[in-house]
N, C-alpha and C positions, 0 to 999 in steps of 0.2 A: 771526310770521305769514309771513314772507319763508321761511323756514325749513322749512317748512308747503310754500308752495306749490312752492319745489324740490324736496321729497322727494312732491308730488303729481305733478308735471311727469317725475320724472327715474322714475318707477316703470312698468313693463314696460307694464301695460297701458295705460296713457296714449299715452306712443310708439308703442305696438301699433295702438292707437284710431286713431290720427292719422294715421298710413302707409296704414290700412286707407281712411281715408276718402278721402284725396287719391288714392290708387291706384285708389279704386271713382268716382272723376269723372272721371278722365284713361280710365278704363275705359268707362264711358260714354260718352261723345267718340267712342271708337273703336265701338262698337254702332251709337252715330246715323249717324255716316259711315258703314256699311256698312251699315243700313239706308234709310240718302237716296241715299246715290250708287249702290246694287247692285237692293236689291230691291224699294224704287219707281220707277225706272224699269222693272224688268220688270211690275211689276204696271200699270203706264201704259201698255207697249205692250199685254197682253194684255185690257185693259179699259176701257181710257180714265181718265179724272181718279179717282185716288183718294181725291177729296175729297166726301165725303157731305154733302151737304145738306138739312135735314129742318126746319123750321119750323113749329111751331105753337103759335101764337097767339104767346108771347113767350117760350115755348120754343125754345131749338134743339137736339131731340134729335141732331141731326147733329155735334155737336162731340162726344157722348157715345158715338154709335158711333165716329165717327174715331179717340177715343180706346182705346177697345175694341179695334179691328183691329190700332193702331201698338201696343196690349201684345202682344199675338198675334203680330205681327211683329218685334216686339221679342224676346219670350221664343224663339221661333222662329231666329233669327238667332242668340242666345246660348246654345241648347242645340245646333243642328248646325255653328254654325259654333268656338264655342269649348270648350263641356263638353263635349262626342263627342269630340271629338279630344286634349283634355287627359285624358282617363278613357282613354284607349290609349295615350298616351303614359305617363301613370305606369304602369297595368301592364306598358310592357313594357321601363320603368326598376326596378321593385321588384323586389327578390329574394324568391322566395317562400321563405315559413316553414317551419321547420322542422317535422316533424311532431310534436305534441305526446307527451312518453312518459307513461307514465302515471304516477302522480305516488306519492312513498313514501309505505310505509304507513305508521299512526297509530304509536306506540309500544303504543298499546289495541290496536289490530288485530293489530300482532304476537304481542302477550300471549296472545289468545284465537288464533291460530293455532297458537303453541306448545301450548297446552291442549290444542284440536283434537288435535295428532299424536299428544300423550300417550294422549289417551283409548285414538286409534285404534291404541297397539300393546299399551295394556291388551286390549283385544276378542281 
């Protein structure tokens, strides 16, 4: 069993798994910080309290837009401030590809192309 769970622990994707996850919360961290310290206070000066209040009866629709906005401001913040700029930065580290040639013919394709010429110095 011991044996088992080394060759579980020690296999790629697990390690993969695990960096990915700790790396996507320390990444998060950094999202919330730039969304609490940058772009709620600009939305605070341009509108006042960005906090919605909405009650009824023993609902509070109000926690359910707040949460709606801070995705939108969430996803917002992580497409121009770090996917835009990472999707320019790699193309303009990538070496572009080489042009594709076109690819040899079949051993069958050549056969019937020899045919082909035969015919055509029969004619």
């Amino acid at each position: 069993m011991i044996q088992e769970f080394k060759n579980f622990i020690l296999k790629g994707n697990a390690i993969d798994l695990s960096v990915g996850v700790l790396i996507g919360a320390s990444f998060g961290k950094v999202v919330t910080a730039v969304t609490d310290g940058v772009v709620n206070p600009m939305i605070s000066l341009l509108g006042g309290d960005p906090e919605v209040s909405l009650k009824l009866g023993i609902i509070d629709a109000g926690l359910v837009i707040n949460a709606l906005i801070s995705l939108v401001i969430t996803g917002a913040v992580l497409f121009f401030v770090f996917i835009k700029p990472m999707q320019k930065l790699r193309a303009l580290t990538e070496k572009p590809a080489a042009p594709a040639s076109a690819p040899e013919p079949s051993a069958e394709e050549k056969l019937l192309a020899e045919i082909r010429d035969l015919l055509k110095q029969k004619e």
